[in-house]
C-alpha positions as CSV (number, residue, x, y, z in Angstrom):
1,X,0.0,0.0,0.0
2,X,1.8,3.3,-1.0
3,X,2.3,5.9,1.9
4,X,0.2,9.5,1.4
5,X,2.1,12.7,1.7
6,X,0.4,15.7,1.2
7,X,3.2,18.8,0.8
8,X,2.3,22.2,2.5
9,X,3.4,25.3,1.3
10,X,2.7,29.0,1.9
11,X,2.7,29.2,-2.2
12,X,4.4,28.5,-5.5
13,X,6.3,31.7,-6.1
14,X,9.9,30.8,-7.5
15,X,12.5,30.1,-4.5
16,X,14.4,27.9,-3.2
17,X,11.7,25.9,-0.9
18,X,9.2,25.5,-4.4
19,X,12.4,24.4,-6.0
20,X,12.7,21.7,-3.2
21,X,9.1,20.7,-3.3
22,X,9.0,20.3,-7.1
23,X,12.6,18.1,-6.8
24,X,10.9,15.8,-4.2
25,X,7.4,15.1,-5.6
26,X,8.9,14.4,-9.2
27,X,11.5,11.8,-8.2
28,X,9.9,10.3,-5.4
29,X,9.6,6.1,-5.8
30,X,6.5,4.7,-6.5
31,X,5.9,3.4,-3.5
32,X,4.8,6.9,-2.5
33,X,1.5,8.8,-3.9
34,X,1.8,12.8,-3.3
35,X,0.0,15.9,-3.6
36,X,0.8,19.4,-2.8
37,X,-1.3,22.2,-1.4
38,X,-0.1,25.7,-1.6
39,X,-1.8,28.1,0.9
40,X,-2.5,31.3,-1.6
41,X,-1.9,31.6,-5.3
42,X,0.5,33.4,-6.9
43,X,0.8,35.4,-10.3
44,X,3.5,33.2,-12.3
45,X,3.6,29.5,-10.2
46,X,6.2,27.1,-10.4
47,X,4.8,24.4,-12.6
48,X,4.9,20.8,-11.7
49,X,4.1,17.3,-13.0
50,X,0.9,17.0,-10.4
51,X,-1.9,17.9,-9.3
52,X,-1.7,21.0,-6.9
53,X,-4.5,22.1,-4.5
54,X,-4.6,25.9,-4.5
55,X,-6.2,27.2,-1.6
56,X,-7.7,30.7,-2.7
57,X,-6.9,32.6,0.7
58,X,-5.5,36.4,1.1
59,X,-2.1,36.1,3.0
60,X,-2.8,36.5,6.5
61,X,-6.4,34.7,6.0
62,X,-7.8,32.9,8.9
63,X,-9.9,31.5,6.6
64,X,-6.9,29.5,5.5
65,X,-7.4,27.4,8.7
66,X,-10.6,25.6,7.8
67,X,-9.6,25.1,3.8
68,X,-6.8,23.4,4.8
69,X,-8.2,20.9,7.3
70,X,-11.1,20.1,4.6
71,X,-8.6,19.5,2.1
72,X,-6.8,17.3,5.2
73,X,-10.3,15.5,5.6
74,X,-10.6,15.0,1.8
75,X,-7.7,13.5,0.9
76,X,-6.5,11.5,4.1
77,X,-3.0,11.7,4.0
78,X,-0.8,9.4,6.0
79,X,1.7,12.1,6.2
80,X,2.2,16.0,6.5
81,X,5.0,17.6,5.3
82,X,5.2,21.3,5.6
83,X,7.2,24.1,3.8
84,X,7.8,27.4,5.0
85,X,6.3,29.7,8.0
86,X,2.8,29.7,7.5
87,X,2.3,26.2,6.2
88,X,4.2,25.0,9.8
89,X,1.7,27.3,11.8
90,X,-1.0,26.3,10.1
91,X,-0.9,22.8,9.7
92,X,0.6,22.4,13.3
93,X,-2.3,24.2,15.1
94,X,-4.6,21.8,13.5
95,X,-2.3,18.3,14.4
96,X,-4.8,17.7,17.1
97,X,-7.7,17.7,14.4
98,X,-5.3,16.0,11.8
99,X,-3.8,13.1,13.4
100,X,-1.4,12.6,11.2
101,X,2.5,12.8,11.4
102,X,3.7,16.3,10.2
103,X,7.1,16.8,9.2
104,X,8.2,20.2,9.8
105,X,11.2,21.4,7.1
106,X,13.1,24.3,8.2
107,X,15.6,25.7,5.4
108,X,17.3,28.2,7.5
109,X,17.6,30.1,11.0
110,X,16.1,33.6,9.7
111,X,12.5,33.3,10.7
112,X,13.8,31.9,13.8
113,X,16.1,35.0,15.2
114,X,13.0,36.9,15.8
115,X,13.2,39.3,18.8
116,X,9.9,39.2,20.0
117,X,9.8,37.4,22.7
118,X,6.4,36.6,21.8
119,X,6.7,35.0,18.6
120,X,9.7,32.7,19.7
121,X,7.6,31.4,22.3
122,X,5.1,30.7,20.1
123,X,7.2,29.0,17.9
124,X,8.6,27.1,20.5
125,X,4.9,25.8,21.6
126,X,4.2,24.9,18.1
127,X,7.1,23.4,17.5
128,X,6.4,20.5,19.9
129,X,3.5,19.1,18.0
130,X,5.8,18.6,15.0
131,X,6.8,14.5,14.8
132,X,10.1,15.2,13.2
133,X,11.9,18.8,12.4
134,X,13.9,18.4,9.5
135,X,17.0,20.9,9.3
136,X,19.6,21.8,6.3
137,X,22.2,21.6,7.9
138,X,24.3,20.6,11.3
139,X,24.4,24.5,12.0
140,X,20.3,24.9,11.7
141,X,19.8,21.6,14.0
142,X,22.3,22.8,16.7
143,X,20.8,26.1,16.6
144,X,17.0,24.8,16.8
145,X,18.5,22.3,19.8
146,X,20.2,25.0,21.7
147,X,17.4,27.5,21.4
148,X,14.3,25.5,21.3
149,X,14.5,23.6,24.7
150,X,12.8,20.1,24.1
151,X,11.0,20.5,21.4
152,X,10.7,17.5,18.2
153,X,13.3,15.2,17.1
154,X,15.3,16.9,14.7
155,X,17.0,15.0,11.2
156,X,19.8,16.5,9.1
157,X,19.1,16.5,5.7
158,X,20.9,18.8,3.5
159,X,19.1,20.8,0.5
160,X,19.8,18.8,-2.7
161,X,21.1,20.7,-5.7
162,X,19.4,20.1,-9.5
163,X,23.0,18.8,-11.0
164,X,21.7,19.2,-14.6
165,X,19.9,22.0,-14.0
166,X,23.4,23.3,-13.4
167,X,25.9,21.9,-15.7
168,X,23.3,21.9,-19.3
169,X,24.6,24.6,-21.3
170,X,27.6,25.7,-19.4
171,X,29.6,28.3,-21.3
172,X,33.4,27.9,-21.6
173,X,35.5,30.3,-19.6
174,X,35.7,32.4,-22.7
175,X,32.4,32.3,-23.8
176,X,31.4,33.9,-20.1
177,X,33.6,36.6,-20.3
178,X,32.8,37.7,-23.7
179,X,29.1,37.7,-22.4
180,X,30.2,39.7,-19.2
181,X,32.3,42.0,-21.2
182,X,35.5,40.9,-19.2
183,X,38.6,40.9,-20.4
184,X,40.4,37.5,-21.0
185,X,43.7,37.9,-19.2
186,X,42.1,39.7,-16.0
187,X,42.0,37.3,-12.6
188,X,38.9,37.3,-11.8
189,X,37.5,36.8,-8.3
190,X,33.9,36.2,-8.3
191,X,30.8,36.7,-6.2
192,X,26.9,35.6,-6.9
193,X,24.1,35.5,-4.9
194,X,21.9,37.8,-3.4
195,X,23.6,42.0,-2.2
196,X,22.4,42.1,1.6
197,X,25.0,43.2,4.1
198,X,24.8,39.4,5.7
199,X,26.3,38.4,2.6
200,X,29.9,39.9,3.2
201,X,29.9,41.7,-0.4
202,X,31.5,44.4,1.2
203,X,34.5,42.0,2.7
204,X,35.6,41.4,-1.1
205,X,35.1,44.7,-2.0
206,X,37.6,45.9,0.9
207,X,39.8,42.5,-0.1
208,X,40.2,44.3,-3.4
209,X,42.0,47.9,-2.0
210,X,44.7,45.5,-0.3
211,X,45.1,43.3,-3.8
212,X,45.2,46.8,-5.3
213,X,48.8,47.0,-4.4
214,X,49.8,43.4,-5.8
215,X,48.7,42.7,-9.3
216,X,46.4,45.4,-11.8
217,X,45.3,42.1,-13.3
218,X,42.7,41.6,-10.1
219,X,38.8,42.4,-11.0
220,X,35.8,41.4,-8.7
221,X,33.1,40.4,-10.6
222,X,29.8,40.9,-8.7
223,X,26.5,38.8,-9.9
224,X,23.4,39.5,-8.2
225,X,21.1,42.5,-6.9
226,X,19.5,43.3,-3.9
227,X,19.6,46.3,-1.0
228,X,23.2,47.0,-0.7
229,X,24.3,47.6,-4.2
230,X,24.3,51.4,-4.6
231,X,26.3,50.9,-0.9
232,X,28.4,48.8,-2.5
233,X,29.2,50.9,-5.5
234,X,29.8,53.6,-3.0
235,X,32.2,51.5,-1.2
236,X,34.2,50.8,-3.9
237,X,34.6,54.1,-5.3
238,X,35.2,55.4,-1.4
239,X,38.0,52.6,-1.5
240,X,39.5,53.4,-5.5
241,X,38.6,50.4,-6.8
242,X,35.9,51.6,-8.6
243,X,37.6,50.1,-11.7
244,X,38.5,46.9,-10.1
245,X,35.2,46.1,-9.4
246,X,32.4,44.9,-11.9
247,X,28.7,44.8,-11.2
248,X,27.3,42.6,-13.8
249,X,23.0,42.7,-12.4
250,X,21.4,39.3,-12.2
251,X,21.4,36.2,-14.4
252,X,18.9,33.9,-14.4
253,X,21.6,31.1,-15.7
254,X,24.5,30.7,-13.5
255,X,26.0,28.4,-16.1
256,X,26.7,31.5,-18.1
257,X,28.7,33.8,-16.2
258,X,30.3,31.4,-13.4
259,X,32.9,29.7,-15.6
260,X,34.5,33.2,-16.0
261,X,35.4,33.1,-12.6
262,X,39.2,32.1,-11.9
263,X,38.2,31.9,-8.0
264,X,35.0,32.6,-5.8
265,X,34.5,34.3,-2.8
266,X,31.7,33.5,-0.5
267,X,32.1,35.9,2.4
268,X,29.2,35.5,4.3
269,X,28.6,36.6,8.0
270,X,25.8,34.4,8.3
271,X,24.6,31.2,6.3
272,X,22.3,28.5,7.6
273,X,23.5,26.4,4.4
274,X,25.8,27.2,1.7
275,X,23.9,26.2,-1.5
276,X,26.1,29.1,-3.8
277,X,29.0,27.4,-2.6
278,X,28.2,23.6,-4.0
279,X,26.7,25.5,-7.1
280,X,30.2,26.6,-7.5
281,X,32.3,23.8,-6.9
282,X,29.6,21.5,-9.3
283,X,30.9,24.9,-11.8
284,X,34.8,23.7,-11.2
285,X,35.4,27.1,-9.4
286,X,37.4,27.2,-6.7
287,X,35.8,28.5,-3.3
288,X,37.0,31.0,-0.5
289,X,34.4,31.1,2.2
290,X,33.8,32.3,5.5
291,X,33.0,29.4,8.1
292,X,29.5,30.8,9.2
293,X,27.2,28.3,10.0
294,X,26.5,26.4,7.6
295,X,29.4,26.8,5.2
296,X,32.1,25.4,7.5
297,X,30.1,22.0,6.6
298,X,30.7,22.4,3.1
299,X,34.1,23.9,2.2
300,X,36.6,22.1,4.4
301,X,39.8,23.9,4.5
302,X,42.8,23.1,1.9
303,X,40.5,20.1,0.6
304,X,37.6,21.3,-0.5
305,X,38.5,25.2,-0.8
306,X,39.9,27.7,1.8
307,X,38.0,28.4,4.8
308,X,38.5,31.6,6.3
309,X,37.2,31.7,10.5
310,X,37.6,35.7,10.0
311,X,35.9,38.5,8.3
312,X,39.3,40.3,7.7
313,X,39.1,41.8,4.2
314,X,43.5,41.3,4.6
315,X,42.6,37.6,4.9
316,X,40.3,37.3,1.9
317,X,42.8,39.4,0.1
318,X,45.7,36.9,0.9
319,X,43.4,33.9,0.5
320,X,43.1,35.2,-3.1
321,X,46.6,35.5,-3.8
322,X,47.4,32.1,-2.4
323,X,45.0,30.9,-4.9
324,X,46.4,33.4,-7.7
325,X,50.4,32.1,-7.0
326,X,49.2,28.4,-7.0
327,X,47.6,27.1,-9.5
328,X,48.2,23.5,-8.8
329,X,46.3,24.0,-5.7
330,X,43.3,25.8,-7.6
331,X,43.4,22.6,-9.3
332,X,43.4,20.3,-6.4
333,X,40.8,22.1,-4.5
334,X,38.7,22.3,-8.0
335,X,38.8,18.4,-8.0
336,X,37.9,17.7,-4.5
337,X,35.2,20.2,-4.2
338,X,33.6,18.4,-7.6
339,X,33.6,15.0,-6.1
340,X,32.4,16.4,-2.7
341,X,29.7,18.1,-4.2
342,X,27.8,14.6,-5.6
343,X,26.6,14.7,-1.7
344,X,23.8,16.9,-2.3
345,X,22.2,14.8,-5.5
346,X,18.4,15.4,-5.6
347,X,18.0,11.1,-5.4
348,X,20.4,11.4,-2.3
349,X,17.9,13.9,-0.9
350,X,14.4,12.0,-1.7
351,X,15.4,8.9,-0.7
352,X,16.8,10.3,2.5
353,X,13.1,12.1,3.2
354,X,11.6,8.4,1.9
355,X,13.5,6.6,4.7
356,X,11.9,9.1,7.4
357,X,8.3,8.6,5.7
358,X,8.8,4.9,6.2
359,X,9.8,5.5,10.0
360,X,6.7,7.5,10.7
361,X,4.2,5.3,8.6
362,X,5.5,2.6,10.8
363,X,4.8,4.4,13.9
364,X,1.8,5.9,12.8
């Protein structure tokens, strides 16, 4: 008899949680019947091959409540797995109605540094009714552990990344600079991801004033957008390395840009998992990263990149030219990273959440 899981989301916007849900309903075995319920629609959904039950709530709906115990009633799951704030709260104040197993999947410790008092002690309460508490990482589990006295069991099981999503159409290293306008015998040191000020952009940007002195060949190319960019900009041009350092806006396509990169910098002050630094190794890049949280997990010093336990800009700027002087070791850390990054293979990550289905059906 195949095991029920119904998937709980707050919606089907594109991010990394709908990325995850769409990974683990289309490879699950067959042993295994799904469906997915997103709380409130969206403009532009992220499609999948099934069914999905669209619950037509505003975003703070109470309503919301009573659709999504009907649609509990209706379709009798065997198990709940929930994505995302609202689709824990929700379907964790109705357990006692449900009586089913809910799996609670927590992606990351931002919702969870909250300082009112109030709301961490009502996650805490809700937190208890959960059967297991799935984390991304070592970092998030200790953190949930250490903060959340006594509350549900919690499993490790790191994000998966979508290898072929990745690696089809990967440009060579010249190809990526022609597109990014980047001249071929510049060393570049890379960033990409999201411009917040917990992302240490402004670390690399710092990092370049010191290489300043070393080698004109240095340029930091910078892919992403987000809050801190025109502080960013300013930085740089505070710092004279306005033309050392390259804003090249968003791309959709990693593949396309990445492979310019001679070495990446991941300089993050906080990081619950790391995903941009697998990405990146899966890209043959070699990685420098901070070791918050998360990351420390991932890029293990002189084997699978450098790890820096500082947010020195001098470091990252030596770090670099470590990298720069060596390329033997660019090559070795390149190969290591590769092979380490196979870890996080979306069949790895389903059949890992399979194994805990099994465990709960059995005690169910």
């Amino acid at each position: 008899m195949k095991i029920k899981v119904l998937h709980i989301i707050d919606h089907l916007g594109y991010g990394g949680a709908q990325r995850s849900v769409k990974e683990i309903v289309e490879n699950i075995s067959d042993g295994y019947e799904t469906a997915v319920c997103a709380l409130r629609s969206v403009e532009k959904p992220l499609s999948m091959n099934i069914d999905v039950h669209t619950l037509q709530g505003s975003k703070f709906s109470i309503m919301t409540l009573f659709r999504v115990l009907k649609l509990c009633r209706r379709i009798q799951p065997d198990i709940i797995h929930t994505h995302l704030s609202k689709s824990h709260i929700f379907s964790l104040l109705l357990k006692n109605h449900i009586t089913k197993p809910v799996v609670m999947h927590l992606r990351g410790t931002a919702k969870l540094r909250t300082e009112n008092f109030a709301l961490r002690r009502f996650f805490l309460y809700l937190s208890k009714r959960a059967d297991i508490i799935v984390a991304n990482s070592h970092y998030t589990a200790a953190y949930l552990i250490n903060t959340y006295k006594n509350m549900a069991s919690v499993r490790v099981i790191y994000n998966a990344i979508d290898f072929d999503a990745i690696e089809k159409g990967t440009l060579s290293r010249a190809s990526a600079r022609v597109k990014l306008g980047i001249k071929k015998e510049a060393f570049i040191v890379g960033y990409i991801g999201r411009l917040h000020k917990i992302k240490g952009v402004d670390i690399l940007i710092e990092a370049m004033a010191y290489l300043g002195n070393h080698d004109s060949q240095f340029i930091a190319c910078i892919v992403g957008c987000g809050p801190e960019r025109d502080n960013l900009k300013r930085l740089a041009e505070s710092l004279c390395v306005k033309d050392k350092v390259f804003f090249a806006g968003h791309y959709d396509k990693i593949n396309q840009v990445v492979p310019a990169f001679d070495v990446a910098v991941v300089p993050s002050r906080q990081e619950s998992f790391g995903r941009v630094a697998i990405e990146l190794m899966r890209l043959k890049v070699p990685v420098i990263a901070s070791d918050a949280g998360g990351l420390k997990e991932i890029v293990e010093n002189e084997i699978t990149g450098l790890s820096l336990n500082t947010k020195n800009a001098n470091a990252y700027a030596l770090a670099i030219l470590k990298l720069y002087n060596d390329p033997d070791l660019r090559k070795r850390l390149t190969a290591n990273a590769y092979r380490f990054s196979s870890s996080f293979s979306i069949d790895k990550h389903v059949r890992q959440l399979e194994r805990l289905y099994r465990d709960l059906a059995r005690k169910a």
